[in-house]
N, C-alpha and C positions, 0 to 999 in steps of 0.2 A: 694356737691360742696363747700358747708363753708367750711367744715371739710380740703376738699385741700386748699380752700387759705390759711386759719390758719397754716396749714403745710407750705405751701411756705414762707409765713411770717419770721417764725421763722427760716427756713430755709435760709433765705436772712439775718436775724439778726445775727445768728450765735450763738455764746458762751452764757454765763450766763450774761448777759449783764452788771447788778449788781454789781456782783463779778468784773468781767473786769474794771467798774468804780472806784469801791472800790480800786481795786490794784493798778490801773494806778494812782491814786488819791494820793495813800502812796506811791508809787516810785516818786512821781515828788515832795512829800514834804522831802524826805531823800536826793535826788540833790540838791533842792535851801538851804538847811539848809547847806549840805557841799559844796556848793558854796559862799552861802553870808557870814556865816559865818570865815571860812578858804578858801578861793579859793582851796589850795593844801591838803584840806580834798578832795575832789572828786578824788584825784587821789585815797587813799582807796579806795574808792568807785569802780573805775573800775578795782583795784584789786582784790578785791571782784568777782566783777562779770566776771573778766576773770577765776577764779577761779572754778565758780561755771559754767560757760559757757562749759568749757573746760571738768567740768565732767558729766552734762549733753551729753554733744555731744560722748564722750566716749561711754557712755552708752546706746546711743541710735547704737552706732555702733554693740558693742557686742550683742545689745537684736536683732537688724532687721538682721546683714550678719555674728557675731561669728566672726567681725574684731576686733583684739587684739592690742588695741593702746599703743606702754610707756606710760603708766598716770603718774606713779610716775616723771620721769622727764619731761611730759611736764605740770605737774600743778609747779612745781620748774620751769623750764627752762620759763615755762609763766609767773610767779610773776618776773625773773631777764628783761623778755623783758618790764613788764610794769613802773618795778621801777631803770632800769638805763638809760629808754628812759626819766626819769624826769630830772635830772642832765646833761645828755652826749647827750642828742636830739635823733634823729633817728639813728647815728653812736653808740649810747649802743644799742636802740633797734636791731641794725643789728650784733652787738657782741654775744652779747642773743640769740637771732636767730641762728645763729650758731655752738650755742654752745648747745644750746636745739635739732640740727639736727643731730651732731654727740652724742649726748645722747642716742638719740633714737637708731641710729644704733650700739652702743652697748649693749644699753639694750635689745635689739631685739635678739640679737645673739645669747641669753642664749637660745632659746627656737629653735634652729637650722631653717633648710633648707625651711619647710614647710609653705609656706602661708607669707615669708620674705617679699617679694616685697610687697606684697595687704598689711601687717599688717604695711611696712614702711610709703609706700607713703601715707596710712592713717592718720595715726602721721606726715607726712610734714604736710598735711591738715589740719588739727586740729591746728597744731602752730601756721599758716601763717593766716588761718580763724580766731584765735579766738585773743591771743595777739598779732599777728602783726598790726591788724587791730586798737587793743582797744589803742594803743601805739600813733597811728594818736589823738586821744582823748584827750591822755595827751598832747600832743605837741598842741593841743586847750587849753587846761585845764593851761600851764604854762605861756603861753604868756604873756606880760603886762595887755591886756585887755582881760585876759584869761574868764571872766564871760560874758562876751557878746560873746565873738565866741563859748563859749557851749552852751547858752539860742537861739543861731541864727540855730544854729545846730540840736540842739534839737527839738526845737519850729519848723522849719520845716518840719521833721521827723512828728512830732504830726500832723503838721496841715495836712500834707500827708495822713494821716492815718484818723482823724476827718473827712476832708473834702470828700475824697474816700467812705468812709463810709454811708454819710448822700449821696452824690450823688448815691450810688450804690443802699442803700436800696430804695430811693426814684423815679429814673428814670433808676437804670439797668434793661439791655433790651438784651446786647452785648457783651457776654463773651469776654475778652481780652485774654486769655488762658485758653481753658475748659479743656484739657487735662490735664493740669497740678493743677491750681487754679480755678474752678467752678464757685466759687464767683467772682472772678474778672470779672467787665466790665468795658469798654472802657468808658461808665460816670461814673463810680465812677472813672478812673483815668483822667478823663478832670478835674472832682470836687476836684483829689488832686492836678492839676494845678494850678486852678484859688487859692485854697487855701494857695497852696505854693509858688508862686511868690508874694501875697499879702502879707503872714508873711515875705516871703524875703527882702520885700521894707521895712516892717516895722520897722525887728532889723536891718537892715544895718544903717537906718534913725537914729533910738532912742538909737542901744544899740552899735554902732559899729563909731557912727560919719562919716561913709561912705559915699557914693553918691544911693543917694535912686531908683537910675534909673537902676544900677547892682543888683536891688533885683529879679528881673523876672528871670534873669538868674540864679541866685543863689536858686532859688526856682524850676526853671526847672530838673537844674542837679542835686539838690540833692532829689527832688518828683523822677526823671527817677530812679536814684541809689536806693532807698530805695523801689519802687518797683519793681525791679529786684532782690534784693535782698531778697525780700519776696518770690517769682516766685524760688529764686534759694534754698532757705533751703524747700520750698513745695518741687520742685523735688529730694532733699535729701530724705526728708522723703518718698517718695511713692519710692523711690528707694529702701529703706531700710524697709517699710512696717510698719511704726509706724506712729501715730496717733499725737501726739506731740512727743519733744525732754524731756520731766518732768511733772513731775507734782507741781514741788514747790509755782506755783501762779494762785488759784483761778480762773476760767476764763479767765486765758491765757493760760493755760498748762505748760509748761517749761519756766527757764530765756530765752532758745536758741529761745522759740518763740515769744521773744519782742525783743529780740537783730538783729535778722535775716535781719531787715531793717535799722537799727543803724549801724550795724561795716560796711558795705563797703561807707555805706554814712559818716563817721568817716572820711574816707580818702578822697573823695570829697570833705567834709568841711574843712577839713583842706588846700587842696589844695584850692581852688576856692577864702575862702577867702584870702590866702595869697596873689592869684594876685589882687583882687579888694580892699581889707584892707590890705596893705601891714605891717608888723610890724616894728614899727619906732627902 
């Protein structure tokens, strides 16, 4: 009977917990370093990571269903959506974009008839998933008060994740999707509520000169987004029958499986605070 709680325990905990700490600890000090010191060093940064995002995700296509993405153009066709959405806004990203979609379909070509459609629409996926989304990022990252609308963003995202966490292991009781994510219950996502509309009130307040009463909501939609978003790369992966998207980080497995909750809430943050922080 010990011997099962111990098991559930760790079971409830998850990962290397450690390791997990450890890494999350060295990513959050490689962004405020390219945030306070250069604001427009972070966009590196999510070049970077669109880069490695994109070939993770590739990778995990070929190993789980033998789906054959262009990588050559869209890890190119992804650095042009993340670095002319800096200068040109969303209209280079949507250049890029375009230009990265007819890439594919010619480089698709070369390999004729067979498996066309499943190997294209793959590659839309993969561009729209992974630089379209990071590109929302930049357009946080450029702003005037580009360092508060990433730390608001971000810091949500986390407390999403923190708070989920400590209410799950502590009081879940309530699968919120057993089918799909096991771990998930309905209190660890009450727990990323109360967590994330508290951080929402607080960088609106401190880091954005907002009105600190749009924090609940901004903490709402981006806690809902970044758990769906988790919900949607898990049923990637059992789709495709792999464990993680990498191995590059320690107790997390893959970059894809710390971004997974980051790139759709990228674009939530960006939207949500433009209506509540409008940019002057």
């Amino acid at each position: 009977m010990v011997r099962g709680q111990k098991g559930f325990k760790r079971s409830r905990i998850g990962r290397n917990l450690v390791a997990a700490i450890a890494v999350g600890v060295g990513l959050g000090v490689v962004i405020l370093l390219s945030l306070l010191v250069v604001r427009q060093g972070f966009v590196l940064v999510l070049a970077a990571v669109t880069a490695v995002g994109t070939w993770e995700l590739a990778g995990a296509l070929r190993r789980g269903a033998d789906i054959r993405v262009s990588l050559p153009v869209l890890l190119v066709g992804g650095q042009a959506v993340v670095w002319l959405s800096w200068p040109f806004g969303l209209r280079g990203a949507a250049i890029a974009l375009a230009a990265t979609v007819l890439g594919c379909l010619l480089w698709r070509m070369r390999a004729g008839a067979a498996h066309f459609l499943r190997d294209i629409s793959a590659s839309l996926f993969v561009a729209v998933y992974v630089p379209l989304l990071v590109a929302f990022a930049v357009q946080l990252t450029t702003a005037p008060d580009g360092v508060g609308r990433v730390l608001t963003f971000l810091l949500c995202v986390v407390a999403s994740d923190v708070g989920g966490y400590a209410a799950g292991v502590v009081a879940g009781r309530h699968p919120m999707a057993p089918t799909i994510s096991p771990k998930k219950s309905w209190e660890g996502f009450a727990g990323s509520l109360v967590a994330g509309m508290v951080t929402g009130s607080l960088c609106l307040g401190l880091l954005l000169d907002g009105d600190w009463y749009w924090g609940p909501v901004v903490g709402v939609l981006m806690v809902a987004t970044a758990t769906l978003g988790d919900l949607v790369e898990s049923l990637v992966k059992r789709d495709l029958g792999v464990k993680d998207m990498g191995h590059l980080l320690p107790g997390h497995g893959g970059l894809m499986d710390r971004l997974d909750s980051l790139l759709p809430t990228a674009f939530v943050a960006w939207a949500i605070l433009g209506i509540v922080v409008p940019i002057a």
